[in-house]
N, C-alpha and C positions, 0 to 999 in steps of 0.2 A: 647308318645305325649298325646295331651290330645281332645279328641273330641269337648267338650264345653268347649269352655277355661273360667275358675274363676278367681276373681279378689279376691287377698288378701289387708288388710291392715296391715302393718306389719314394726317393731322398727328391725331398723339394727345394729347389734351390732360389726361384726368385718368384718374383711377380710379376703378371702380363697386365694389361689393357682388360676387362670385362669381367674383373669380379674373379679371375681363376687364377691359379698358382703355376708354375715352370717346374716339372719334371722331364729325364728321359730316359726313353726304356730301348738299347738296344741300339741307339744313337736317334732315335725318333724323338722328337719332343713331343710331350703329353700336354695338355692343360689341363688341372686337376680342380675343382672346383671343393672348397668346406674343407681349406685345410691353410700353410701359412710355410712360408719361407723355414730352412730348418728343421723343418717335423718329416719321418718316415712314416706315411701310412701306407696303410692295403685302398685301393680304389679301383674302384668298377670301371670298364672301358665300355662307352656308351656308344660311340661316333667313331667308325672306322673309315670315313666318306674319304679324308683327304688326301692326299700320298705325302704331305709335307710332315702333320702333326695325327695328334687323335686328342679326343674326349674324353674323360672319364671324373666320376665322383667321388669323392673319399667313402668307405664303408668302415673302418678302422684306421684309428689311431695308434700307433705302434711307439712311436719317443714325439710324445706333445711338445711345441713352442715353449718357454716361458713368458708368450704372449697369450696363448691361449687362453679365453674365459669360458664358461658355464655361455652358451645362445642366451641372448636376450630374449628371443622366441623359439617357446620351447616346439610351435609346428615348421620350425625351420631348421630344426636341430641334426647333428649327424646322426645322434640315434635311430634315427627316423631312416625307413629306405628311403633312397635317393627320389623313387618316385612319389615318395609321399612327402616329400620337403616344400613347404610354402617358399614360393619365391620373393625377393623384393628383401632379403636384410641378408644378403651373401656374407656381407664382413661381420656379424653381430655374433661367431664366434671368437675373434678379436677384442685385446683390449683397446680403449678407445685410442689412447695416443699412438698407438701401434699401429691404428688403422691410420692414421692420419699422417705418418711415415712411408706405411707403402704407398699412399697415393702420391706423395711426394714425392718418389720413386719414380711412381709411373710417369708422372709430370717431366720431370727430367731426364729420364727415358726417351719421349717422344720430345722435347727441345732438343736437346741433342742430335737424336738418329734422326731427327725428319728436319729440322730447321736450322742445325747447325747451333744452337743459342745451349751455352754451357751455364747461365744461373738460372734455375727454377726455382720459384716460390716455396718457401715454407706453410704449408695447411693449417689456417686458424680456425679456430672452433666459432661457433656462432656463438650468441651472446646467451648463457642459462644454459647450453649443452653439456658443461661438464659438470655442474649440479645435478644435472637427471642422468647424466651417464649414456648423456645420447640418445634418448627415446622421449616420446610423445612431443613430437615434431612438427607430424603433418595433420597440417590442417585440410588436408583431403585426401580420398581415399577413393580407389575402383576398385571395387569387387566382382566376380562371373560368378555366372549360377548353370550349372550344367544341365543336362537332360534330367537328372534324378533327381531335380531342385536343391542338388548343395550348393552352398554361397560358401566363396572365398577366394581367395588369389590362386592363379594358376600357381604349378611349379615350375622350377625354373628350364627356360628352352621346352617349353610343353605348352599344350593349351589342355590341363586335364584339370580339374580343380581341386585345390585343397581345403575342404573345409578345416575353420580355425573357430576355438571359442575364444581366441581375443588376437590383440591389433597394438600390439606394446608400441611401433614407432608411431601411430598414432595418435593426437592428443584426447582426453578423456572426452568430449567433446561427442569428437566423429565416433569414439570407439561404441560410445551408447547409443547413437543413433541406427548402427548396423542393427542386423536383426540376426546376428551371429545364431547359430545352432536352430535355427527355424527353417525347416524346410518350403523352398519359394514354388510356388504354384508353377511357374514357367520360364526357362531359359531363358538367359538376356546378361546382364548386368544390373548394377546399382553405383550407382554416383551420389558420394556422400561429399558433402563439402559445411564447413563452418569457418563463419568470415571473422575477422577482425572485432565487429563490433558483439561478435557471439550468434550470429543470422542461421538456422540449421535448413541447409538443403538437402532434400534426398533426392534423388533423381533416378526412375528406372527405365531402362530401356532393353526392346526385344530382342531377340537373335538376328534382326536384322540392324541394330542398333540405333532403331527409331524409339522416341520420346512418350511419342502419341500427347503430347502436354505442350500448351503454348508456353513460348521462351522467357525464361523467368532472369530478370534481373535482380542483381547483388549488388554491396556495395563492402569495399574493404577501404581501410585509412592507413595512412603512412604516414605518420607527424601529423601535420594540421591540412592533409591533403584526405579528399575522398574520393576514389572511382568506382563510377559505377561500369559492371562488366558480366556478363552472362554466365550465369549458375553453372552453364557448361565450355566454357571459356577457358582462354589460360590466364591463371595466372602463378606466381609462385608458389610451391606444396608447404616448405618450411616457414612455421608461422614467424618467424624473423627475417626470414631471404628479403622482402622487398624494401626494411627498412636496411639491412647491408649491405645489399647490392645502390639502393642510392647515394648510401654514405660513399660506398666505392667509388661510382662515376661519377658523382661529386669530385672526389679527393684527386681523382683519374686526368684531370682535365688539367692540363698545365696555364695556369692565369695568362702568361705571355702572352699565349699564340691564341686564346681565345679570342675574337671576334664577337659582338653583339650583331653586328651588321652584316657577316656572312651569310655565306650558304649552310646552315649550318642545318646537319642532318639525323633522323633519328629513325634506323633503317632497324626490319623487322618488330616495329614500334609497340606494336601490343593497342594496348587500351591507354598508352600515355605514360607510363609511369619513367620512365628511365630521361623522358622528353621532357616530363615535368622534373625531373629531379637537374637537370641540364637550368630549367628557369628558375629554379627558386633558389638555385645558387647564384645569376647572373642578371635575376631581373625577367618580370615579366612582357617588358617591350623587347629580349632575346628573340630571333628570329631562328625559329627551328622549322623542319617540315619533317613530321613522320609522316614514313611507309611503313602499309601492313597489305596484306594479300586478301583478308578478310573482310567483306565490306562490312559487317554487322560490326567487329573488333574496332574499323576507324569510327565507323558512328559513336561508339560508345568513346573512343579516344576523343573525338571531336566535341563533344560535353564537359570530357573529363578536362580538359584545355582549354575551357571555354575562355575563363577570365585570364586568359594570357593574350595579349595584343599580335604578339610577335609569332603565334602558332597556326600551323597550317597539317591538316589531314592531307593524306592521298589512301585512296585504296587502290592498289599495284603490286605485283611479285615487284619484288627487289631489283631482280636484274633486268626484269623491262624497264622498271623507272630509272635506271642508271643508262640504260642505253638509250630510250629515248631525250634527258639529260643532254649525254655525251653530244647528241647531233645534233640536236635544237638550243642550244646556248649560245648566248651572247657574247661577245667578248666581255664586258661587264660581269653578266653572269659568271665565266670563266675566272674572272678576278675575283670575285665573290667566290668562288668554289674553289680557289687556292689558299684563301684565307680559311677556309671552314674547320669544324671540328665533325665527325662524323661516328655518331654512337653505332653501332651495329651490334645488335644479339640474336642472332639468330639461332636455327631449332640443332637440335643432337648434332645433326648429320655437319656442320659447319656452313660458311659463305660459300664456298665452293668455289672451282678456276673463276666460271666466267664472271662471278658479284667483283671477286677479287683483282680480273682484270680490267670491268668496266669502272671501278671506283678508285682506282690508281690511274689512270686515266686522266680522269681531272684532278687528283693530283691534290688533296684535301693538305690544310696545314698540318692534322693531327688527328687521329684515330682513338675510338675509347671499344676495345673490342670485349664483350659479355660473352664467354664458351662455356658451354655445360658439357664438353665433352672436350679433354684436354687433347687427344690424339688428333681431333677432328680440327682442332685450332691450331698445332703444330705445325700440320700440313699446309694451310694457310697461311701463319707466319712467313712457312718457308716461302710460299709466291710472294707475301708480301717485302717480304728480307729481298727477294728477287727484281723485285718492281722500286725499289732507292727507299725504303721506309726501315726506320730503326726501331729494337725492340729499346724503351725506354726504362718499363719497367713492369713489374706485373704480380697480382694479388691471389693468394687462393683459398679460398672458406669453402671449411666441410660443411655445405647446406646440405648435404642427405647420409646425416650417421649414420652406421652400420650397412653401408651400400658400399659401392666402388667409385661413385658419384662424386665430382667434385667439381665447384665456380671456378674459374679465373677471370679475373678481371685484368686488362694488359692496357697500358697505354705505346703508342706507335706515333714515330713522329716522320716528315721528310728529310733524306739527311741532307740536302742541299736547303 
């Protein structure tokens, strides 16, 4: 951090990884956060920690983008000190297509410099986004409630809270269920969530981030599918993600090389959804097995799956079930696990070396990889580019407007 915080003025030139902008001052690279390729502002240096880069906020605008719009949310706005900025819509001073450009950027960016792959995806809007102009999206919401009982979302890289009296990327829904501008009797959070069928859950929890409340099941629909999955559960924030993310993996899966009779896998599984979306394109006697790490998540997977012949739960991390897999296979099995298709989506952070070297391993016919963090998949790719598998091709939908946030969906095949 920085004791006396300094004001730069400082020419933006590109875009990084996390929501911040590429200045440099003096040959340092800055990361500038609330500002845009293009534009000269004055910005505050927040973070002196690193000796490569630093930190710093925009405080002024000096020559605006001809991208720049008016914030969607006005408690996230530059106007606002830097420490009073609501976190969670960094891009939402951005026009929308604009935004959906630099992520494409980024995307290409980390294919490139991390895995060698020169085509990156063009960033499609979700389906009704550019009607609303990218707001009222999420169909759920966390909020903090500090010592002093304000409710609202931290600021960004803080844990201070900003009280807001509204929630624009949330849908009208969740935003009346909050209890905005009410001062809350005691520190914790609130977990507000509205399902598919319109179900309003609230959910509060202490400073220690307990419930104190038995665990309340939900139920969300996808086409003529229903899961059921815990009020505090994951599942997708954009009220359209899990109908286009199945259309994806769907679309993802090349007919050829599919297998009904494989090993066919649906790794970091959830409550089923991306494993059912694998059956209802291929038939319900499809032989799938999700992994989740969550034993309560595969129970509710294992419901939601019921009436599929071919589906099998496990509750396991990931890379134990691929290693223990790896050693306890058959030859048969083996053969079956050459043929496979194998789904994996796993969380921010990506699959990581070892998921990546245990599941190359056996050696799947074909991969359907789900990344919410495009940097985080690049680097993956690139083990997997290393390991004999080819990038075939690959998808990318802004499921979180006015964020940094962006899906890919990639299919990978063996090149032999």
């Amino acid at each position: 951090m920085v004791a006396d915080p300094v004001d730069l003025e400082l020419e933006v030139t590109g875009v990084a990884h996390g929501g911040v902008f590429v200045a440099r001052h003096e040959g340092r690279v800055v990361f500038v956060s609330d500002t845009l390729p293009g534009e000269r502002v004055v910005a505050r240096v927040s973070d002196t920690r690193h000796d490569r880069f630093w930190r710093a906020e925009t405080v002024r605008v000096l020559e605006p983008s001809e991208h720049r719009r008016e914030h969607v949310w006005s408690a996230a706005s530059v106007e606002r000190d830097p420490a009073d900025r609501a976190g969670g819509a960094e891009f939402g001073h951005i026009e929308l297509p604009f935004q959906r450009e630099l992520k494409h950027r980024v995307i290409a960016d980390a294919f490139s410099r991390m895995a060698g792959v020169e085509d990156a995806p063009i960033v499609e809007p979700a389906p009704g986004d550019e009607e609303r102009d990218g707001i009222r999206w999420r169909s759920r919401a966390k909020l903090q409630i500090d010592d002093a009982g304000n409710l609202g979302p931290y600021a960004a890289r803080s844990h201070r809270v900003v009280p807001v009296a509204d929630l624009p990327l949330a849908i009208d829904a969740v935003e009346r269920a909050v209890p905005l501008g009410e001062t809350q009797s005691r520190p914790g959070s609130i977990d507000v969530t509205v399902t598919s069928e319109g179900f309003v859950s609230v959910i509060r929890r202490d400073a220690t981030g307990s419930t104190h409340q038995p665990p309340r099941i939900i139920h969300e629909r996808v086409g003529d599918r229903r899961f059921a999955l815990a009020a505090t559960g994951f599942w997708q924030v954009h009220r359209k993600a899990p109908e286009v993310l199945t259309a994806a993996v769907q679309d993802a899966v090349d007919d050829s090389l599919f297998d009904p009779r494989a090993y066919n896998l649906d790794l970091y599984g959830g409550v089923g959804l991306l494993a059912a979306a694998i059956g209802d394109r291929f038939g319900p006697t499809t032989r799938i097995t999700s992994v989740e790490s969550d034993e309560h998540t595969t129970d509710h997977a294992a419901a939601n799956l019921a009436d599929w012949l071919g589906a099998q739960t496990v509750t396991a991390r990931v890379e134990d079930y691929l290693r223990e897999l790896s050693t306890r296979s058959t030859a048969g099995e083996r053969a079956r696990l050459a043929a496979a298709t194998v789904v994996l989506d796993p969380p921010r952070s990506g699959a990581g070396r070892e998921v990546i070297e245990k599941l190359t391993e056996l050696r799947p016919g074909q991969l359907v990889y789900v990344a919410c963090d495009p940097v985080a998949f690049a680097r993956d790719l690139k083990w997997l580019r290393e390991r004999g598998y080819i990038l075939r091709r690959s998808h990318a939908f802004d499921l979180f407007p006015h964020t940094h946030h962006v899906e890919v969906v990639a299919s990978l095949t063996r090149a032999d």
